[in-house]
C-alpha positions in Angstrom: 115.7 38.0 190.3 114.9 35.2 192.6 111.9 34.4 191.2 113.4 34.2 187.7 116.2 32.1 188.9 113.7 29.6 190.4 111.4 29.5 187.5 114.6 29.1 185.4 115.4 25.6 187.6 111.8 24.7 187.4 112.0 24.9 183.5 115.2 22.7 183.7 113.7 19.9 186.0 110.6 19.8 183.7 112.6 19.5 180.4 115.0 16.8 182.1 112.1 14.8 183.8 110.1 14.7 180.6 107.3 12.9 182.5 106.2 13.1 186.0 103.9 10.8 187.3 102.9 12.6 190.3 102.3 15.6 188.1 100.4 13.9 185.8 97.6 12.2 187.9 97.2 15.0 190.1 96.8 17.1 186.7 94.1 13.8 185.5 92.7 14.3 189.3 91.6 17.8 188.7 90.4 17.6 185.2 88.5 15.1 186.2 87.1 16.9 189.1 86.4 19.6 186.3 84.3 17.3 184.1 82.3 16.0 186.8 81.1 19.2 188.2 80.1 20.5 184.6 78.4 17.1 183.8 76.5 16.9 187.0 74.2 19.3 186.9 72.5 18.1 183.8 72.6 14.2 184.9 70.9 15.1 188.1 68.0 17.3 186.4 65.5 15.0 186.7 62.9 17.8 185.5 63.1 16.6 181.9 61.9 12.9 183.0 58.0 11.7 182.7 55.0 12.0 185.3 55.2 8.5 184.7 58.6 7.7 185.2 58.4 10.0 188.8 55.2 7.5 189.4 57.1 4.0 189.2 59.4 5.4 191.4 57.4 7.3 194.1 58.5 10.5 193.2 54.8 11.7 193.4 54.0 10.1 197.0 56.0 12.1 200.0 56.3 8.8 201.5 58.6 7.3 198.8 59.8 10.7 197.0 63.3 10.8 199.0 64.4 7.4 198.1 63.0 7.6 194.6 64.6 10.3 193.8 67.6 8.8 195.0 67.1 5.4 192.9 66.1 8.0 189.8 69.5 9.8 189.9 70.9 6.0 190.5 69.6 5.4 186.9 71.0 8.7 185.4 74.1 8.0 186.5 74.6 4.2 185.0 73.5 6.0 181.6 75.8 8.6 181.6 78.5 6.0 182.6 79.3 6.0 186.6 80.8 2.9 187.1 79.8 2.9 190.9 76.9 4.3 192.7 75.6 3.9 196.3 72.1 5.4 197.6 71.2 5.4 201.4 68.4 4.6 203.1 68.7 5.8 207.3 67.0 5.0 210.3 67.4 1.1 210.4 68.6 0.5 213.2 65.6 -1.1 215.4 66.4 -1.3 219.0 62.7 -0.1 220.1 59.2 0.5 218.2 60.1 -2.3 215.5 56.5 -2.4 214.3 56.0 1.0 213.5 59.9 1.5 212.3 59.5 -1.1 210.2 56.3 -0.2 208.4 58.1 3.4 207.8 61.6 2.1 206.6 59.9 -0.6 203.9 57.4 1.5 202.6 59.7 4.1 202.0 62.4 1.9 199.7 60.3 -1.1 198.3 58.7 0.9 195.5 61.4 2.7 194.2 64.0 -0.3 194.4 60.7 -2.2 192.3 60.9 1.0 190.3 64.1 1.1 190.1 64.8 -2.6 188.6 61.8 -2.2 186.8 63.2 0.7 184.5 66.9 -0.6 184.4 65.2 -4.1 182.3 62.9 -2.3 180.3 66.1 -0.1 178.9 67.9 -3.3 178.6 70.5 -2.4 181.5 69.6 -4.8 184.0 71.9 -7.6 182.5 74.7 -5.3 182.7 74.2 -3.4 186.1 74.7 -5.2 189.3 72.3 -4.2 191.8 72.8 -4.9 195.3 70.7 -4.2 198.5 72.2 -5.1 201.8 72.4 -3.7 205.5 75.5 -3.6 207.6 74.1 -6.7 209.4 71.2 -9.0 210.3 68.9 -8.7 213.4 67.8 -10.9 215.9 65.1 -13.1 215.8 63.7 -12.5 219.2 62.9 -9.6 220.6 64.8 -6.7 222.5 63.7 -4.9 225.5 59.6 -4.5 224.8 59.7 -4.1 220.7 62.7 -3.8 218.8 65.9 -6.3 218.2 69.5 -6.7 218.6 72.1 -7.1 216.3 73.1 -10.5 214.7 76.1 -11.0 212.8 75.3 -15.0 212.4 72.9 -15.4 209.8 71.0 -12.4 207.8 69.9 -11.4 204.1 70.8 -9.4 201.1 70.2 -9.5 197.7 71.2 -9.1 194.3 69.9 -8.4 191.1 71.3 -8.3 187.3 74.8 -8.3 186.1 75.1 -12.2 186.0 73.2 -13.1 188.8 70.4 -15.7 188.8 66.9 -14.3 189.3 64.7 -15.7 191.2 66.7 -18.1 193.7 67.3 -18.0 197.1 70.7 -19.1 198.4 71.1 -20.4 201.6 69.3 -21.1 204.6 69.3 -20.1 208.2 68.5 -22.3 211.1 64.6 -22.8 212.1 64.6 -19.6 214.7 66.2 -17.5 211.8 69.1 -17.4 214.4 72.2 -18.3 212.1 73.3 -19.5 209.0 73.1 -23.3 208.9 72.9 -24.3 205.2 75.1 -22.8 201.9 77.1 -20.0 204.1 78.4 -17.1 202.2 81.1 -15.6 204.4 81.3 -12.1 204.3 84.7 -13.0 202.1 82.7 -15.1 199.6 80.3 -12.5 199.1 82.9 -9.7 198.5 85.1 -12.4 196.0 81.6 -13.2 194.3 81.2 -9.0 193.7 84.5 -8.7 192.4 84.2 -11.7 190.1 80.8 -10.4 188.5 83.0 -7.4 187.9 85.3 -9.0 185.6 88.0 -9.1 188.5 89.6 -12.2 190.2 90.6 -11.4 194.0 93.1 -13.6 194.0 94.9 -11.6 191.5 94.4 -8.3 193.8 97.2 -10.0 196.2 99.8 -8.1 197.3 102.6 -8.1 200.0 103.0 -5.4 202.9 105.0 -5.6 206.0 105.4 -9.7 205.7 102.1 -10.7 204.9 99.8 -10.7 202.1 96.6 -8.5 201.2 93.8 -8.7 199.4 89.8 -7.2 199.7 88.9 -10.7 200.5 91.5 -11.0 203.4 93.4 -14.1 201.1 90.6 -16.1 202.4 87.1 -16.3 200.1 85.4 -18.2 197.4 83.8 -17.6 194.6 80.0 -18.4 194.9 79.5 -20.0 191.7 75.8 -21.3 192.5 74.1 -18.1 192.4 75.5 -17.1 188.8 73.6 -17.0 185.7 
């Protein structure tokens, strides 16, 4: 009886609150959840691709295979329509053994990323697909301890490749010593407005208010860099 009686109110509060949005997107957060999992499988199944296509992206050589594979799925997933997609690449961070660290990390991304970019333009995705490649910061440019390097938060490099970017140019300089930015700096802010505007979204727009003060992904502060768009 009290299970009746409480299904009976339930009944009531649906029928009076035709639609509840807190309902609702937890309903489209689980059926999308359901969709993903059955798609997945067969986006990921890179068995049906060519020994040629597992070649121009390392797939083949044990050095490279990891990351490839990674940068192979990467590809998958922009066909079948991920909007967003982020690959790793570990064991960057350089304090000691640079030389030998360095050689391993490189070789282990540079042909897949080539890969990579390679088969994105020759499907015709590249102009629509923003690819980015970036660490969490820059390193010295003198040494640390016997053979590795610090952290440097002053001047570093990333780069970026199709969706409306200019190819071929490099923006900004760094001082002599590679020490810190000197010449076109893109603040962290710039960089992050620049992303959002090659996405079709203006940051300035993304402001909103909270406890006083207002918020945006680009801190209310950032410009767009306009020099480095096609």
């Amino acid at each position: 009886m009290q299970l009746d009686y409480l299904n009976g109110l339930n009944r009531a509060k649906l029928a009076k609150e035709e639609y509840n949005p807190q309902v609702e997107g937890l309903i489209e957060s689980y059926e999308l959840a359901f969709r993903m999992q059955t798609a997945l499988p067969d986006v990921l199944d890179l068995n049906s691709e060519s020994a040629a296509t597992e070649t121009l992206y390392g797939i083949d050589d044990a050095a490279t295979a990891s990351f490839g594979k990674q940068c192979l799925s990467a590809r998958r997933l922009a066909e079948a329509g991920v909007r967003f997609i982020q690959l790793n690449s570990t064991g960057w961070d350089h304090h000691r053994n640079l030389e030998a660290n360095m050689r391993n990390s490189c070789g282990s991304i540079d042909k897949p990323i080539a890969g990579l970019l390679t088969d994105l333009k020759q499907r015709d995705m590249l102009k629509d697909t923003l690819v980015i490649w970036a660490g969490e910061f820059g390193r010295t440019p003198y040494g640390q301890s016997s053979n590795g390097r610090d952290h440097n938060h002053r001047g570093f490099s990333l780069w970026m490749a199709g969706g409306g970017v200019q190819g071929g140019l490099r923006y900004g300089e760094t001082d002599e010593y590679g020490h810190k930015a000197v010449d076109n700096k893109v603040h962290i802010h710039d960089w992050h407005a620049t992303i959002l505007h090659l996405l079709g979204l203006d940051h300035e727009k993304l402001t909103y208010r909270y406890a006083g003060r207002d918020f945006r992904l680009t801190d209310v502060s950032g410009e767009v860099v306009s020099g480095i768009l096609a």
